[in-house]
PyMOL CGO cylinders between C-alpha atoms (Angstrom):
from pymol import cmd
from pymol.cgo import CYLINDER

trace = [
    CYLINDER, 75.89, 119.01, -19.00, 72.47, 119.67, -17.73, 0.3, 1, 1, 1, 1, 1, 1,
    CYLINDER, 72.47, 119.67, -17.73, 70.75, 116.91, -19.86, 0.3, 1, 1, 1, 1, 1, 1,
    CYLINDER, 70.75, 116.91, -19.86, 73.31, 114.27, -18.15, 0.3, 1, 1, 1, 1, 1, 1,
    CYLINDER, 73.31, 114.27, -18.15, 71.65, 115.46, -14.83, 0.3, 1, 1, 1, 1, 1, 1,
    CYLINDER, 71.65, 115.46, -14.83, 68.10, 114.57, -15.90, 0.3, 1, 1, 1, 1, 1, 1,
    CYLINDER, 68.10, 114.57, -15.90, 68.65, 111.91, -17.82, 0.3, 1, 1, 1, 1, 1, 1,
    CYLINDER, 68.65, 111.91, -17.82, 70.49, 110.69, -14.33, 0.3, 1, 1, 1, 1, 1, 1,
    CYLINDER, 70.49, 110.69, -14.33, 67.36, 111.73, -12.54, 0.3, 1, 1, 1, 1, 1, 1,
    CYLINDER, 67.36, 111.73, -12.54, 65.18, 109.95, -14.37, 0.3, 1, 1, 1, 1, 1, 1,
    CYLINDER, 65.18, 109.95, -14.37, 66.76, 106.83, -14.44, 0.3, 1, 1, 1, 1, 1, 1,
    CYLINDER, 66.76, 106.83, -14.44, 66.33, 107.51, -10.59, 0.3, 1, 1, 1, 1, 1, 1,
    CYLINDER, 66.33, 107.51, -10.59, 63.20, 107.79, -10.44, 0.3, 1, 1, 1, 1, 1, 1,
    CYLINDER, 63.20, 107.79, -10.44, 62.59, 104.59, -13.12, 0.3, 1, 1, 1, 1, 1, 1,
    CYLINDER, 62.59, 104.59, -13.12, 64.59, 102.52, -10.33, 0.3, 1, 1, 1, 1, 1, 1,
    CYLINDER, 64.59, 102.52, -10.33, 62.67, 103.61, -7.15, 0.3, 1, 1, 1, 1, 1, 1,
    CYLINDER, 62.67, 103.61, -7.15, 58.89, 103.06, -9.31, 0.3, 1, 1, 1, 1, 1, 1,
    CYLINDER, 58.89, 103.06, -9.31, 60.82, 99.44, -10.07, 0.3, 1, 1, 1, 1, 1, 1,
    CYLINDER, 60.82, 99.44, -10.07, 61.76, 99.29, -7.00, 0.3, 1, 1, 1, 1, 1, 1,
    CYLINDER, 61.76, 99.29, -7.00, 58.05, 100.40, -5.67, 0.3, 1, 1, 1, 1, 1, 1,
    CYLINDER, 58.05, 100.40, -5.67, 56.28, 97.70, -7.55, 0.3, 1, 1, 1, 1, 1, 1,
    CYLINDER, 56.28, 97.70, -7.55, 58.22, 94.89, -6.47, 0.3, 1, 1, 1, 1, 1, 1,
    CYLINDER, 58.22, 94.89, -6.47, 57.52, 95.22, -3.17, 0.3, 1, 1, 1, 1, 1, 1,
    CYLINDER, 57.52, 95.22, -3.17, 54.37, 95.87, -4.01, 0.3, 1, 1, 1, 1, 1, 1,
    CYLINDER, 54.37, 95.87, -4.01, 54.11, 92.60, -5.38, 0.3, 1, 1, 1, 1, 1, 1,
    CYLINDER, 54.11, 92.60, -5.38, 55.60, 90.93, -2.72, 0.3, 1, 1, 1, 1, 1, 1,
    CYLINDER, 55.60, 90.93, -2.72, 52.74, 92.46, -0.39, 0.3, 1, 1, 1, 1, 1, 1,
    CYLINDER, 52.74, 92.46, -0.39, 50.29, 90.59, -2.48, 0.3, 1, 1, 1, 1, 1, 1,
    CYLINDER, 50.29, 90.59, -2.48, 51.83, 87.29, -2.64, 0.3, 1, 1, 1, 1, 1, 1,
    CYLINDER, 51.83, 87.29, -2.64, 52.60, 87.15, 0.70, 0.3, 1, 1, 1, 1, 1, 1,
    CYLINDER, 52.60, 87.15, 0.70, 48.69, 88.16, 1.51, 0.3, 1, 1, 1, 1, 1, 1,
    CYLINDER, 48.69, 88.16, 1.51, 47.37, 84.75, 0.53, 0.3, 1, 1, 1, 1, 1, 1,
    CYLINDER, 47.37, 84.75, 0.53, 50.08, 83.00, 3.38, 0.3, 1, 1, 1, 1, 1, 1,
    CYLINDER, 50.08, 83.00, 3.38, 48.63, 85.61, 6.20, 0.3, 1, 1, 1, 1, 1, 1,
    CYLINDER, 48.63, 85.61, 6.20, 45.05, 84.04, 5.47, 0.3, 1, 1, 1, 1, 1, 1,
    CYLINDER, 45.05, 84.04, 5.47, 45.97, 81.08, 5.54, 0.3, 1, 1, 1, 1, 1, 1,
    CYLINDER, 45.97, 81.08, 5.54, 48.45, 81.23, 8.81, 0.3, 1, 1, 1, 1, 1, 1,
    CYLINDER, 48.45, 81.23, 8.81, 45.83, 83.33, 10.47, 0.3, 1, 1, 1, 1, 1, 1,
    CYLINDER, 45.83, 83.33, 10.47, 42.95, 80.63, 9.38, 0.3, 1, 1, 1, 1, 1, 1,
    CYLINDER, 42.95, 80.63, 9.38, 44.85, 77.89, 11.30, 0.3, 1, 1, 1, 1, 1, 1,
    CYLINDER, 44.85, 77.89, 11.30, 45.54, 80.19, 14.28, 0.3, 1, 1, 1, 1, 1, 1,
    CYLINDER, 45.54, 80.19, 14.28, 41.88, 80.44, 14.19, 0.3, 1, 1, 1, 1, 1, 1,
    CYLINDER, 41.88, 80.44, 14.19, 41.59, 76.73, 13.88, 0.3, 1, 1, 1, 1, 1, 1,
    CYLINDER, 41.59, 76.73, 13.88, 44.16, 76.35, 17.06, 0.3, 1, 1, 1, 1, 1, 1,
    CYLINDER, 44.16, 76.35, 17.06, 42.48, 78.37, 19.07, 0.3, 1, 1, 1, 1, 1, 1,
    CYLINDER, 42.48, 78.37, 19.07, 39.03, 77.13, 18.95, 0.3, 1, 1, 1, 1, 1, 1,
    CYLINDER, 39.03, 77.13, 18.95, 40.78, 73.61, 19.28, 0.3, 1, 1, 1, 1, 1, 1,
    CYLINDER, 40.78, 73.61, 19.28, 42.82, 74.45, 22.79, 0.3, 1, 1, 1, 1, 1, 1,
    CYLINDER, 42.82, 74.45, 22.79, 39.49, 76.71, 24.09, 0.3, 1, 1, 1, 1, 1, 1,
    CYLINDER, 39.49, 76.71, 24.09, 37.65, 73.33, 23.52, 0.3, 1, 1, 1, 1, 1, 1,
    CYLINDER, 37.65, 73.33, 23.52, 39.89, 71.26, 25.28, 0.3, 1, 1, 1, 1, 1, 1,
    CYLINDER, 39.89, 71.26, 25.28, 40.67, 73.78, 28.18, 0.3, 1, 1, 1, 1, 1, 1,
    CYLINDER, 40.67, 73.78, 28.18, 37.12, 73.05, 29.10, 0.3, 1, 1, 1, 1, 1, 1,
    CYLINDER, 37.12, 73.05, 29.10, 35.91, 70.41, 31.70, 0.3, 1, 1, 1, 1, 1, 1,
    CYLINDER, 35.91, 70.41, 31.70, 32.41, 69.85, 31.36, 0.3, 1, 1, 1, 1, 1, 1,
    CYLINDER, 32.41, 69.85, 31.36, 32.77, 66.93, 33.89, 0.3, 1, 1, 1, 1, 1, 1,
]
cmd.load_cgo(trace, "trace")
């Protein structure tokens, strides 16, 4: 009986390190889209502080 116990927690713990590298891999393919959505917010804001001022 006590082998079917940590044979059960092991497969537990297998599950939550799957479970712990997926979204780790998730975090790193999402990290490209933050640079690049935080490039063009960049981008924006220089653009709208440009035209917000009148020179004339």
């Amino acid at each position: 009986m006590r082998w079917k116990s940590t044979i059960r927690e092991l497969s537990a713990e297998a599950r939550l390190h799957l479970y712990a590298r997926s979204v780790s891999r998730r975090a790193k393919a999402s990290a490209p889209h933050i640079g690049l959505y935080s490039a063009f917010a960049v981008i924006a804001a220089i653009v709208l502080g440009t035209l917000s001022v009148h020179p004339f």
